[in-house]
C-alpha positions in Angstrom: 0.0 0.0 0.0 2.7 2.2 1.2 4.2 1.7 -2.6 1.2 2.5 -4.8 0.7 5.9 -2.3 4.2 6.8 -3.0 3.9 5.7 -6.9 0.7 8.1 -7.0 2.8 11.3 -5.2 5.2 10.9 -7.8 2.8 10.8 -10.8 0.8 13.8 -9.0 4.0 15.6 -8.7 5.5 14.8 -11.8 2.6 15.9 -13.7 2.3 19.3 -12.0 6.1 19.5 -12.9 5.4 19.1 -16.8 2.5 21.4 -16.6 4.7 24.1 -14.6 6.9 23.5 -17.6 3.9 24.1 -20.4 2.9 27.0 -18.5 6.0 28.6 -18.1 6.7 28.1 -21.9 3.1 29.8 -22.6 3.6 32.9 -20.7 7.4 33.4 -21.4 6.2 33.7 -24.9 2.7 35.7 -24.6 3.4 38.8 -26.6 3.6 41.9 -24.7 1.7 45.2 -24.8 3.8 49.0 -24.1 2.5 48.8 -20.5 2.8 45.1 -19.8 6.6 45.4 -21.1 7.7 48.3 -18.8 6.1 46.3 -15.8 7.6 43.1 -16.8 11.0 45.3 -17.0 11.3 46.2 -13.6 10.7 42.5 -12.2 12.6 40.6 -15.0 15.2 39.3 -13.9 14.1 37.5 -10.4 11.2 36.4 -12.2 13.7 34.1 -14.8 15.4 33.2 -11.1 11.5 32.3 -9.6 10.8 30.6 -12.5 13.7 28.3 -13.6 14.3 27.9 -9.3 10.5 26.7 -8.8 10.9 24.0 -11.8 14.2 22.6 -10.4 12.2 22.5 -6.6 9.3 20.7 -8.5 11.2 18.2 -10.6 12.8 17.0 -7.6 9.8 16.8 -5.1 8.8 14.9 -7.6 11.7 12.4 -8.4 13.4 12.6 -5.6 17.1 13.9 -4.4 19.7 11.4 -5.9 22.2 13.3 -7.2 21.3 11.8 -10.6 18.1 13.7 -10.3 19.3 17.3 -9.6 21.5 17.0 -12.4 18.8 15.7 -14.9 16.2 18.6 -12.9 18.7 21.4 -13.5 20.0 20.2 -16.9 16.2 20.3 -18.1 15.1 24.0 -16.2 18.6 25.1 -17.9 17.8 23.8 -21.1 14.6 25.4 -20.8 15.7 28.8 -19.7 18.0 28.5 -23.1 14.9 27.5 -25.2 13.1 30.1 -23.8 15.3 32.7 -25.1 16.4 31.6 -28.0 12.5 31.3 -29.3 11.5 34.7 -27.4 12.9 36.2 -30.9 10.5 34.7 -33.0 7.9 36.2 -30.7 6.5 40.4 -31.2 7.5 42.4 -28.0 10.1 39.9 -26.7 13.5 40.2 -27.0 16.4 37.5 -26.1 18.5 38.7 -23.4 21.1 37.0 -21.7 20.8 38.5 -18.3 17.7 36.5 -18.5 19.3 33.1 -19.1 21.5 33.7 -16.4 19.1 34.6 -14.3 17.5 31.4 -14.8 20.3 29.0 -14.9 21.0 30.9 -11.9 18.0 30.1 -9.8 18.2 26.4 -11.2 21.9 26.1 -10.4 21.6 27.6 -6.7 18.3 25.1 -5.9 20.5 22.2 -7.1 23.3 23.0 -5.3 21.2 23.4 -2.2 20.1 20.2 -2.7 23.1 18.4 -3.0 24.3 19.9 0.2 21.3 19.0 2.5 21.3 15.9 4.3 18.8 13.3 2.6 15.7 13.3 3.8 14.7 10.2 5.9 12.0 7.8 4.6 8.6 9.0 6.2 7.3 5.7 8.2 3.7 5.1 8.3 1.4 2.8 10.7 0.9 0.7 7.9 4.8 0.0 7.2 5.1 -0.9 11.0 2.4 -3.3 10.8 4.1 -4.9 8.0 7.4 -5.8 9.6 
């Protein structure tokens, strides 16, 4: 039982981690209006850290903490935050910048180091996993 709940979690998670993913890539590529630009402006740059920080925190609630995983969560959120710049200049109103990038490999680089550094966390026992040893 224990398994399947923990099987479930990580198909939960795992699809809200591809969604944040699709919905990041919609709105980093929404065109923007005069007013909408300057506002976006101002915030810019810790929004790219937000973002590409909140996918590598997702992937690996997700998938867990193996070091295997941060490196595949922060090579995907990098290799997103490149994408996303790179087809930004395809889009009206958007420009490629690579402050941005950096900002976002920045934010996905600093969560996975983080990670690495934390102790692992401990296996959450339930009544049920008691019972059955």
């Amino acid at each position: 039982m224990g398994r399947t709940l923990r099987q479930s979690r990580t198909w939960r998670l795992g699809a809200m981690a591809v969604a944040y993913v699709v919905l990041a890539s919609v709105l980093t590529h929404l065109p923007l209006g005069h007013r909408t630009a300057r506002l976006v402006g101002l915030i810019d740059k810790p929004l790219h850290f937000a973002l590409y920080a909140g996918m590598v925190v997702l992937f690996l609630a997700a998938f867990g903490r193996s070091r295997r995983a941060i490196v595949v969560a922060v090579g995907i959120a990098v290799a997103m935050a490149s994408l996303d710049e790179v087809l930004q200049s395809t889009v009206p109103s958007r420009t490629v910048d690579w402050r941005d990038w950096i900002a976002g490999v920045a934010g996905a680089v600093l969560v996975g180091a983080v990670a690495l550094l934390l102790p692992a966390p401990r296996p959450i026992r339930t009544g049920a996993d008691e019972t059955a040893a």
